[in-house]
C-alpha angles and dihedrals in degrees: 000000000000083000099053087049098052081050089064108036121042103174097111105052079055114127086005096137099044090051098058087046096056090051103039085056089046094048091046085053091050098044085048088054082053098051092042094048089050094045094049090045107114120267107261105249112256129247114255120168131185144231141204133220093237139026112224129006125211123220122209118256119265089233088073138091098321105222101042120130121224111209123196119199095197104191105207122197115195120207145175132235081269091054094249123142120266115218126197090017116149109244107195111185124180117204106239100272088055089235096110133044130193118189136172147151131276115234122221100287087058096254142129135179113210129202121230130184134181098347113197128205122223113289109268090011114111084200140035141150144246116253122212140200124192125186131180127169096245100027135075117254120262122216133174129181095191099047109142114000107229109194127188108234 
């Protein structure tokens, strides 16, 4: 019945074409902003991580000569998800107890050789960590609490 109407009476297939046309051509601008908007959106910064050149560190026991500095060379090798070197990156450590920092840049083989002296642990631990920050324009910033383990033995 709904055949035989649409047969007689045209009206409303009127204009029909047209109509599909406009708004295929509305909705094809719309999808190409998209598009446009998603391709200029900035690249996502990339993962890098870092490594040391020991595991754990011991610290000398409080019962022994009183004025004597304990000095940590800590070696830090920067890398990218790839694992390439990362050159002029920014290293951050903080001793255990989080009082004293030590930074410095990673040349262009991606390493760095930080200076420590005197590291303390946490008032009342026998043991804590080295926490490190590493920062690079491009990559996403690495930071480890638990770095490098320092123990008092």
């Amino acid at each position: 019945m709904l055949r035989e109407k649409l047969k007689r009476d045209e009206a409303g297939t009127l204009g029909l074409p047209i109509r599909i046309v406009v708004l295929t051509i509305i909705g094809l601008i719309g999808f190409y902003a998209v598009l446009s908007a998603v391709s200029n959106a900035p690249t996502p910064p990339k993962p890098m991580y870092a490594t040391t050149n020991i595991s754990a560190f011991s610290l000398p026991s409080p019962e022994g000569e009183i004025n004597k500095e304990t000095n940590l060379s800590l070696l830090v090798k920067v890398f990218d998800s790839e694992n390439r070197r990362i050159g002029d990156a920014n290293v951050i450590a903080w001793s255990p107890d989080r009082e004293k920092a030590y930074s410095g840049v990673t040349d262009l083989e991606g390493k760095v050789t930080l200076k420590i002296s005197n590291p303390e642990l946490p008032p009342g631990k026998a043991e804590g960590y080295i926490k490190i920050k590493v920062m690079r324009e491009g990559y996403r910033d690495f930071t480890s609490d638990y770095f490098l383990k320092v123990i008092r033995s």
